[in-house]
ChimeraX commands (.cxc) that place a marker at each C-alpha (Angstrom):
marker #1 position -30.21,39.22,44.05 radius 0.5
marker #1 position -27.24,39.48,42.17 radius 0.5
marker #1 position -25.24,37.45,43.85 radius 0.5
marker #1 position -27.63,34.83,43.50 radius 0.5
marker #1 position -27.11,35.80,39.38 radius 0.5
marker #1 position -23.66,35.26,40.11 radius 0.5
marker #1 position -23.86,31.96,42.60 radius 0.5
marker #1 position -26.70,29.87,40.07 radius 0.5
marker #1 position -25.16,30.97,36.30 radius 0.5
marker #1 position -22.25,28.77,36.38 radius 0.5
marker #1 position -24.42,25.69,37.34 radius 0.5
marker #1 position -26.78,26.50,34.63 radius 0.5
marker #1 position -24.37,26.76,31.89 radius 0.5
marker #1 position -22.75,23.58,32.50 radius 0.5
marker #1 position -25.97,21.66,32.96 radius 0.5
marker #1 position -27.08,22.96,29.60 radius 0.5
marker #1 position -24.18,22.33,28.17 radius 0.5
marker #1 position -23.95,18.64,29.09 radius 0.5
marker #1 position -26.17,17.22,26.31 radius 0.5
marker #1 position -24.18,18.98,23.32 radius 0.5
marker #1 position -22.98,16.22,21.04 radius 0.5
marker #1 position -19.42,16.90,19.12 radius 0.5
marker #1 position -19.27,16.26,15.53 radius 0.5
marker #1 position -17.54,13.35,14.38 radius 0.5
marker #1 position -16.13,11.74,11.58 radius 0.5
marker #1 position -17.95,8.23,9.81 radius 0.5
marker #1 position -17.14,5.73,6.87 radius 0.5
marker #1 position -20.00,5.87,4.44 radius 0.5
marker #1 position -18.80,2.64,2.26 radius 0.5
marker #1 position -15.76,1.38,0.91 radius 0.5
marker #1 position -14.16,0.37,-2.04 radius 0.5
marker #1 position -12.92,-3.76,-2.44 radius 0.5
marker #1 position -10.33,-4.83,-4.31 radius 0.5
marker #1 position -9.58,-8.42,-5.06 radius 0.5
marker #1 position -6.01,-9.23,-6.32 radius 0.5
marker #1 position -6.03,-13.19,-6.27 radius 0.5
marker #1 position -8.04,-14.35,-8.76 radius 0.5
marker #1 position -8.20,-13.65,-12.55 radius 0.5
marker #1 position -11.16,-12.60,-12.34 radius 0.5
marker #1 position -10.86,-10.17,-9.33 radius 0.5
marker #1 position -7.81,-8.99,-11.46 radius 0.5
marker #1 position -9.86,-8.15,-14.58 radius 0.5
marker #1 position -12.61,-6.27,-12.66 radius 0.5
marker #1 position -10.21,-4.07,-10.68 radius 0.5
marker #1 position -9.70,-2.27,-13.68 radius 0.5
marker #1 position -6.14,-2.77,-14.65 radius 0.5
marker #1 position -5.68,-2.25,-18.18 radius 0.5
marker #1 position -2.13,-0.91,-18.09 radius 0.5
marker #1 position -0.14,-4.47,-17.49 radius 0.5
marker #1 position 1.87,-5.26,-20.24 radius 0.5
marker #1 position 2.51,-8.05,-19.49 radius 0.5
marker #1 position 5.05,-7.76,-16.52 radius 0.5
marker #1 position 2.32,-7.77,-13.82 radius 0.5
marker #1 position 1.41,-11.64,-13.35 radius 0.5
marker #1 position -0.79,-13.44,-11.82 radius 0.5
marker #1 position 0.52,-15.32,-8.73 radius 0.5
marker #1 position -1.01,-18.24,-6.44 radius 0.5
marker #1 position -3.84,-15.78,-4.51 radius 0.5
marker #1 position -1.84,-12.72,-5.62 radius 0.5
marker #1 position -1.11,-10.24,-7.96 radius 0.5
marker #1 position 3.20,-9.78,-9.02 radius 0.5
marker #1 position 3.96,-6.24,-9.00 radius 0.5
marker #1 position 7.02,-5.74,-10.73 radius 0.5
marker #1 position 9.40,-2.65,-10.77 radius 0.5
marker #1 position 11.17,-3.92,-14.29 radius 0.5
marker #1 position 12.23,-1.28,-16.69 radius 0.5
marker #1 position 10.40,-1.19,-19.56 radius 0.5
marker #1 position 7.17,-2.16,-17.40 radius 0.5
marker #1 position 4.29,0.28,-17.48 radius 0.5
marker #1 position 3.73,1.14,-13.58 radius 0.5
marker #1 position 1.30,-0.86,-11.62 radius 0.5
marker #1 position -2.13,1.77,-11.32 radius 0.5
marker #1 position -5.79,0.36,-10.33 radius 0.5
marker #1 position -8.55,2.69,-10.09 radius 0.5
marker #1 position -11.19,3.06,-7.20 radius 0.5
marker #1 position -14.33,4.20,-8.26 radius 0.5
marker #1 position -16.37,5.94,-5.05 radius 0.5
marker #1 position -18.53,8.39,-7.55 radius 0.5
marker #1 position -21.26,6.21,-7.07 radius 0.5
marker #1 position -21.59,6.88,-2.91 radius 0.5
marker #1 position -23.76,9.98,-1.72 radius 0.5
marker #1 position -21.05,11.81,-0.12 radius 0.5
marker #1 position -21.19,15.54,1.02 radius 0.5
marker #1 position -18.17,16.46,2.95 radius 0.5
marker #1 position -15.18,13.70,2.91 radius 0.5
marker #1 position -13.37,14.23,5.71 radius 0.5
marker #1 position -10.49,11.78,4.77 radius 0.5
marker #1 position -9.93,8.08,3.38 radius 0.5
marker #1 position -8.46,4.83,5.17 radius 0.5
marker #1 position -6.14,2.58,2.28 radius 0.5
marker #1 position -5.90,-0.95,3.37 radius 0.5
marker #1 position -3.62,-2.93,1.82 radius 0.5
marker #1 position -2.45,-6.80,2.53 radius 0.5
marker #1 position 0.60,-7.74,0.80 radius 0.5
marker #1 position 3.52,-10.15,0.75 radius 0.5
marker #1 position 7.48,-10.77,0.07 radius 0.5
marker #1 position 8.16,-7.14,0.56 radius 0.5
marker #1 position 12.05,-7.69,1.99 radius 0.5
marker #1 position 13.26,-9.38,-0.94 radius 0.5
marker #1 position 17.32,-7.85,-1.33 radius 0.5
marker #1 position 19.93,-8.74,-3.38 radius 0.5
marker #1 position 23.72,-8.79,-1.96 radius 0.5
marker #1 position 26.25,-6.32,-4.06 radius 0.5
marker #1 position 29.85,-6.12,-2.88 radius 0.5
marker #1 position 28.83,-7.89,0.56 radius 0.5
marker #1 position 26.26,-5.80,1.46 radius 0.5
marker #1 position 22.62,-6.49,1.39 radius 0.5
marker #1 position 20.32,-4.08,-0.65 radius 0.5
marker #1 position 16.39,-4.95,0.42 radius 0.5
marker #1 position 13.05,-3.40,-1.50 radius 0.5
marker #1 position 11.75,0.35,-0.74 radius 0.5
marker #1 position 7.92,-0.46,-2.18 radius 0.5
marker #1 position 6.00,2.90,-1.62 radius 0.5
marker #1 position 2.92,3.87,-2.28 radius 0.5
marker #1 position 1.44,6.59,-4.50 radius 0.5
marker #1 position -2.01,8.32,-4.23 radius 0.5
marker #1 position -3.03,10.07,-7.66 radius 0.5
marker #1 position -6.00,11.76,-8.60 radius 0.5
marker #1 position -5.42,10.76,-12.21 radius 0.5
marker #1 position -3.58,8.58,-14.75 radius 0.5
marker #1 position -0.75,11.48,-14.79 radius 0.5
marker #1 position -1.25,13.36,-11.63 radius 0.5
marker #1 position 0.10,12.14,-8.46 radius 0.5
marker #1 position 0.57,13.42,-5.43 radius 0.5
marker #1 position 4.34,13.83,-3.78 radius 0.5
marker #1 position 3.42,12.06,-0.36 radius 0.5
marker #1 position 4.75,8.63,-0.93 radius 0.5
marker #1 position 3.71,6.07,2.00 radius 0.5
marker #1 position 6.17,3.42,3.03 radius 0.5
marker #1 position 5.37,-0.31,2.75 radius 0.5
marker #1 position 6.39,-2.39,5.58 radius 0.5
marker #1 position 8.84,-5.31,4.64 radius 0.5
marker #1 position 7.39,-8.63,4.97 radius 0.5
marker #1 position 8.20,-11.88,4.21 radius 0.5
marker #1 position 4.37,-13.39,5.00 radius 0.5
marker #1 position 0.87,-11.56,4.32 radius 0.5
marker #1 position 0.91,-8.10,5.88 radius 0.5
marker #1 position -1.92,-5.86,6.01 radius 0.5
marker #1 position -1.69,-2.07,6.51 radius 0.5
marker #1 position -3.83,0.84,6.43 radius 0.5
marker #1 position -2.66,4.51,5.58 radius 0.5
marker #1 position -5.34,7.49,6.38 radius 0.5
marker #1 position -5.38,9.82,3.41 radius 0.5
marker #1 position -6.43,12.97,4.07 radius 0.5
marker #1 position -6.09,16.89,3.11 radius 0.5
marker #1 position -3.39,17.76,5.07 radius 0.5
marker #1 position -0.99,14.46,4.30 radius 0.5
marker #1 position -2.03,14.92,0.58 radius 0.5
marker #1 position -2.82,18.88,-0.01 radius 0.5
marker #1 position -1.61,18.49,-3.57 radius 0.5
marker #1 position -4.47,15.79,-5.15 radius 0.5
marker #1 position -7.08,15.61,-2.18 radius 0.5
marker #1 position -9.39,18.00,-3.61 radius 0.5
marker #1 position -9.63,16.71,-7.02 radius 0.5
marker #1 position -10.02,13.23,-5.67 radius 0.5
marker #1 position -12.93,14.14,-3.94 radius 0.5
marker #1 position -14.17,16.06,-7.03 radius 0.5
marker #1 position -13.70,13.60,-9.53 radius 0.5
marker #1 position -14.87,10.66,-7.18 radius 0.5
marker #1 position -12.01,8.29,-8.01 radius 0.5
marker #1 position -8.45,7.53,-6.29 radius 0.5
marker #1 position -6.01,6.14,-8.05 radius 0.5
marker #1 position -3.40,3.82,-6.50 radius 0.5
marker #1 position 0.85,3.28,-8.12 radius 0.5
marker #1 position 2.99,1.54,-6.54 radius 0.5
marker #1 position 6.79,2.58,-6.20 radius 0.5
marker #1 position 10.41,0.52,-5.91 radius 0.5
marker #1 position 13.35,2.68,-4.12 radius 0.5
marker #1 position 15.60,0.41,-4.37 radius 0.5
marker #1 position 18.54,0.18,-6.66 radius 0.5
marker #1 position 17.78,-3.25,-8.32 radius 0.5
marker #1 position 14.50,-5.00,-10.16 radius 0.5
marker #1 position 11.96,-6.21,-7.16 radius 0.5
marker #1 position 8.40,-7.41,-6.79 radius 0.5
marker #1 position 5.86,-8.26,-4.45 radius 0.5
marker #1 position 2.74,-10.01,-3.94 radius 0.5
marker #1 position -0.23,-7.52,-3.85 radius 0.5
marker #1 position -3.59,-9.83,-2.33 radius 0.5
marker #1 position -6.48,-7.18,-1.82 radius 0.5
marker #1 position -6.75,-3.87,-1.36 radius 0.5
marker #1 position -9.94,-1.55,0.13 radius 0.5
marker #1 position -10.56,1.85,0.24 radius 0.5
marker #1 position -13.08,3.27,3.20 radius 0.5
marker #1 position -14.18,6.87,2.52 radius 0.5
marker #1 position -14.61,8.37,5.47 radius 0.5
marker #1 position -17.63,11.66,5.81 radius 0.5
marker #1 position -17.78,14.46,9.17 radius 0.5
marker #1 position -21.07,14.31,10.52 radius 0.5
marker #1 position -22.72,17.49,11.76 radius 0.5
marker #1 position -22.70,18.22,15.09 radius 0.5
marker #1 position -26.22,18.31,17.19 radius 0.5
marker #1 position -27.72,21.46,18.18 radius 0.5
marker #1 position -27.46,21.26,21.71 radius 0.5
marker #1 position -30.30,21.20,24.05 radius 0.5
marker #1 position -30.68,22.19,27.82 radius 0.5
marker #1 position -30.82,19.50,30.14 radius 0.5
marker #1 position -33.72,18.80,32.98 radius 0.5
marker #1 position -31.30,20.08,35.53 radius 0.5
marker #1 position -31.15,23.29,34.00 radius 0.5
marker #1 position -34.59,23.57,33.39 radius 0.5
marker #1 position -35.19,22.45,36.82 radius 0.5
marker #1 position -32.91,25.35,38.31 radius 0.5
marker #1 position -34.30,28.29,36.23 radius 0.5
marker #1 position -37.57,27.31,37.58 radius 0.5
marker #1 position -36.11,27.15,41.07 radius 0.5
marker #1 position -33.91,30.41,40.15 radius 0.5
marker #1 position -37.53,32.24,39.14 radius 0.5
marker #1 position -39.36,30.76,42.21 radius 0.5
marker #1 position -36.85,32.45,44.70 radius 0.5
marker #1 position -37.15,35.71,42.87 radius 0.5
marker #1 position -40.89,35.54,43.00 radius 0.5
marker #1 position -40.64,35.03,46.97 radius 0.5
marker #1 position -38.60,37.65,47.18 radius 0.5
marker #1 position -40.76,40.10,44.91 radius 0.5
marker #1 position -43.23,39.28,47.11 radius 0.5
marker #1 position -41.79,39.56,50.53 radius 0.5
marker #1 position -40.34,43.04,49.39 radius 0.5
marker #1 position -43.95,44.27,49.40 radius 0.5
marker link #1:1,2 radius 0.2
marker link #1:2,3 radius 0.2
marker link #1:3,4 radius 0.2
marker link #1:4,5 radius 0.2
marker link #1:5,6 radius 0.2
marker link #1:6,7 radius 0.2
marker link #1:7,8 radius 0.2
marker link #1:8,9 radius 0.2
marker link #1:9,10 radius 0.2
marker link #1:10,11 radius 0.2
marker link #1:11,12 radius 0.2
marker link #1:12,13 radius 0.2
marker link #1:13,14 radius 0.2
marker link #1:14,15 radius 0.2
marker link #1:15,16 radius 0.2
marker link #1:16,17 radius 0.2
marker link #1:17,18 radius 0.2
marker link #1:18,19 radius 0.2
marker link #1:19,20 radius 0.2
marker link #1:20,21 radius 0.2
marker link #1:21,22 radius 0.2
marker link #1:22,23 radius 0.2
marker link #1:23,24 radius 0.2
marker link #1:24,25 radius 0.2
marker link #1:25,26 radius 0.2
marker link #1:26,27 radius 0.2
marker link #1:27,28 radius 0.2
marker link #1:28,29 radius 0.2
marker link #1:29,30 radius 0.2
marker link #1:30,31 radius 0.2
marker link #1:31,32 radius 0.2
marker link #1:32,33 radius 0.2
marker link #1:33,34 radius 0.2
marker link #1:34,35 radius 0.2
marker link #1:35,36 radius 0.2
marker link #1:36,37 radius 0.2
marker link #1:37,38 radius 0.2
marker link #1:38,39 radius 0.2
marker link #1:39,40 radius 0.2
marker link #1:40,41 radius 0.2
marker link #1:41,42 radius 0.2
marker link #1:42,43 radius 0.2
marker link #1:43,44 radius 0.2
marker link #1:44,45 radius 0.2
marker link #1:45,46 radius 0.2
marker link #1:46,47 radius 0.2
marker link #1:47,48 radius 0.2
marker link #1:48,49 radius 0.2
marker link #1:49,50 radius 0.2
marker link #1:50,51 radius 0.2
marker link #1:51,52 radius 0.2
marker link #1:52,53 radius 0.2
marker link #1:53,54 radius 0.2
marker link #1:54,55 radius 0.2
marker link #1:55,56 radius 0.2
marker link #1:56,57 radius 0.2
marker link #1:57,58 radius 0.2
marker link #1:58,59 radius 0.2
marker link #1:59,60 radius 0.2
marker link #1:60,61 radius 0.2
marker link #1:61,62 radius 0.2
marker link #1:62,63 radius 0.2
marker link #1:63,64 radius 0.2
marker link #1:64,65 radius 0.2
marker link #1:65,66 radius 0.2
marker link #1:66,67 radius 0.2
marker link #1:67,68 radius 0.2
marker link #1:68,69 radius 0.2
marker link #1:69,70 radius 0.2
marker link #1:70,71 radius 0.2
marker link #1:71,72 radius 0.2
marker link #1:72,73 radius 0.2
marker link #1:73,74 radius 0.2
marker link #1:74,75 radius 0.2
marker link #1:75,76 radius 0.2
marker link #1:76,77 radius 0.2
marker link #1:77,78 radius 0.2
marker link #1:78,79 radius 0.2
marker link #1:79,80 radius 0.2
marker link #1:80,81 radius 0.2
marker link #1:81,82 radius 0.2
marker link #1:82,83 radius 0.2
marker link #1:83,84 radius 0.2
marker link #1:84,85 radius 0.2
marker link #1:85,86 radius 0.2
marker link #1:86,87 radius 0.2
marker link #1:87,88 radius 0.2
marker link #1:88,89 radius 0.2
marker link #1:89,90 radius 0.2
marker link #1:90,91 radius 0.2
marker link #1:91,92 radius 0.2
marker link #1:92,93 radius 0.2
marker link #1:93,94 radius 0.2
marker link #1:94,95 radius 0.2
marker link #1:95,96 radius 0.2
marker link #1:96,97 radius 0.2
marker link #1:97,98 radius 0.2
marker link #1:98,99 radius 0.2
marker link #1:99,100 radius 0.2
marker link #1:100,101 radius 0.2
marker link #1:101,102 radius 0.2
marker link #1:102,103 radius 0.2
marker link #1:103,104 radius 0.2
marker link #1:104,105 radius 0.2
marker link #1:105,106 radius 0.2
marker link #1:106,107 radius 0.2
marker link #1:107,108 radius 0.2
marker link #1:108,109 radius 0.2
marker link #1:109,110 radius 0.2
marker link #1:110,111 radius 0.2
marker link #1:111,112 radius 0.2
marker link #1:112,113 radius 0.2
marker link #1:113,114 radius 0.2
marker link #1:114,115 radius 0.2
marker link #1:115,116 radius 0.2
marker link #1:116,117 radius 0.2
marker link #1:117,118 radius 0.2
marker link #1:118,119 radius 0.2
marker link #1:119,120 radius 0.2
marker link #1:120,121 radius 0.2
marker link #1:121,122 radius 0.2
marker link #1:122,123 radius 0.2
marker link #1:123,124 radius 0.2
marker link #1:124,125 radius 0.2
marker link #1:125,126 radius 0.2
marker link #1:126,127 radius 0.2
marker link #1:127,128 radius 0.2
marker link #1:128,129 radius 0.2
marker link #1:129,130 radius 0.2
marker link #1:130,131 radius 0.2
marker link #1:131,132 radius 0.2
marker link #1:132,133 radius 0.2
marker link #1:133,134 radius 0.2
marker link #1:134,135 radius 0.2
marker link #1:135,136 radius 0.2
marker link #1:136,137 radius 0.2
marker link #1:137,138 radius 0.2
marker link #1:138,139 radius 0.2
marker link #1:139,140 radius 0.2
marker link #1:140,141 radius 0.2
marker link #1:141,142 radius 0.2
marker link #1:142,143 radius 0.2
marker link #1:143,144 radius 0.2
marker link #1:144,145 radius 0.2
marker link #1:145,146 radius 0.2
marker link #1:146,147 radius 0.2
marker link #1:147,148 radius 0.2
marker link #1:148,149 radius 0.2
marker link #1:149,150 radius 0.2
marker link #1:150,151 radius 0.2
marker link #1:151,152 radius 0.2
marker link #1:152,153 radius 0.2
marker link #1:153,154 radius 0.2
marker link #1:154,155 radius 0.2
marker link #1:155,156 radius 0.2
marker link #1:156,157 radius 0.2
marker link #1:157,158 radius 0.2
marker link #1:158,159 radius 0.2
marker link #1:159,160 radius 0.2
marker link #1:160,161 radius 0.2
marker link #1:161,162 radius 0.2
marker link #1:162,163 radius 0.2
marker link #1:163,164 radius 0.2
marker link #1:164,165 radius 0.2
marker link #1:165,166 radius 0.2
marker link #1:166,167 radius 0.2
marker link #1:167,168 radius 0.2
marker link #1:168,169 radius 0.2
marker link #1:169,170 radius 0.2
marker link #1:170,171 radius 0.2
marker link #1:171,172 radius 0.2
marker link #1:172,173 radius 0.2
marker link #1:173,174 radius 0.2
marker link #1:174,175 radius 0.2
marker link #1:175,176 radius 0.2
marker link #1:176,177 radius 0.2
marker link #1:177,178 radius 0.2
marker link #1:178,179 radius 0.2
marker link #1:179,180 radius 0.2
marker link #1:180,181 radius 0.2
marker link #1:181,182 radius 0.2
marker link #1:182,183 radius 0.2
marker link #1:183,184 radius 0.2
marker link #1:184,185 radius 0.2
marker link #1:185,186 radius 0.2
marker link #1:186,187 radius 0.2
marker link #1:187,188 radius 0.2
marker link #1:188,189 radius 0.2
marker link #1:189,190 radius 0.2
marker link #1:190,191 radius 0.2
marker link #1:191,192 radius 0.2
marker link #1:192,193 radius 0.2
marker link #1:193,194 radius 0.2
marker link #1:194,195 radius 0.2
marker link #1:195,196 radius 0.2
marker link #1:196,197 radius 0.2
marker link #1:197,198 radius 0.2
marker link #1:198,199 radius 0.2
marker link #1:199,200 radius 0.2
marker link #1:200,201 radius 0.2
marker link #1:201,202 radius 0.2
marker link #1:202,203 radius 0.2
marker link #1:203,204 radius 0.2
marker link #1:204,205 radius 0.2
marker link #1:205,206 radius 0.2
marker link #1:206,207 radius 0.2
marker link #1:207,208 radius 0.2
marker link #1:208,209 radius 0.2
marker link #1:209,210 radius 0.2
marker link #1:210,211 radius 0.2
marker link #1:211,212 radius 0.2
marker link #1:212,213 radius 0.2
marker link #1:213,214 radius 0.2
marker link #1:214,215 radius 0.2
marker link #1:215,216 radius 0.2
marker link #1:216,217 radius 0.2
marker link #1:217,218 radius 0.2
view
């Protein structure tokens, strides 16, 4: 008998395993942001222009200049029944990223970065490099606890991300910023998992032959 035990149990585990669904991670909305028209410029919420960031044909200028407040837009996700944010997807499409300028014969091109913050004065030291392009570029960076452990809490808290852009290089740059969207993205819970027929089917079978030979042993 117990070798039977022994012969069936492996069977019957992995058939009742083989219905367990694994928890996964969803987007529950996102976040758009249009940069190329005045009026998707005034309702992204960027109040701290000066002056320096323009309007463009389709685009917004972003401008390093000194004496420029930084570029910062806000995105608002409070508003989305979230429980457990697993991490957020930035999309950005951009152009005329790999302007340079030429000093002493050698070529000096743009270093745009961007900056996650969870407020106006708090940002996080993770900076994400832009790719340099002379046409419309689009590229996505995953945000998440682990490549931003220093503001992804409070982001999550507070509901709102805020996004700065950054200029490396040793000279006054811009770029054309054209629309931006942030997807938050939630874990779903994992499904309680529930024997299979197969398994049912063999512990019946597995009681059956014990019952025969309960039976024949009288």
């Amino acid at each position: 008998m117990k070798a039977m035990f022994k012969r069936a149990l492996p069977a019957l585990l992995l058939a009742s395993c083989a219905f367990s669904a694994q928890a996964g991670v969803t987007t529950l909305g996102s976040v758009e942001k249009n940069y190329g028209s005045a009026a998707g410029r005034d309702g992204a919420g960027l109040n701290t222009f000066k002056g320096c960031d323009k309007l463009a044909a389709g685009s917004l200028s972003v401008t390093d200049k000194i004496g420029c407040n930084r570029f910062r837009d806000v995105f608002d996700f409070s508003s989305m029944d979230y429980t457990n944010i697993d991490s957020f997807d930035l999309t950005l499409t951009f152009s005329k990223t790999d302007d340079f300028t030429t000093l002493f014969g050698r070529k000096y091109f743009e270093e745009w970065s961007v900056g996650i913050a969870e407020s106006a004065t708090v940002k996080s030291e993770t900076l994400l490099d832009m790719v340099n392009s002379t046409g419309a570029y689009t590229q996505t960076f995953n945000i998440n606890a682990t490549s931003h452990s220093d503001v992804f809490a409070n982001i999550v808290k507070n509901g709102k991300l805020e996004l700065w852009f950054y200029d490396n290089s040793a000279y006054t740059a811009d770029f054309n910023l054209i629309d931006a969207s942030l997807a938050v993205n939630v874990a779903e819970a994992a499904d309680v998992p529930e024997p299979t027929g197969m398994a049912l089917f063999g512990v019946a079978m597995l009681g059956a032959a014990v019952a025969r030979r309960r039976r024949a042993a009288k």
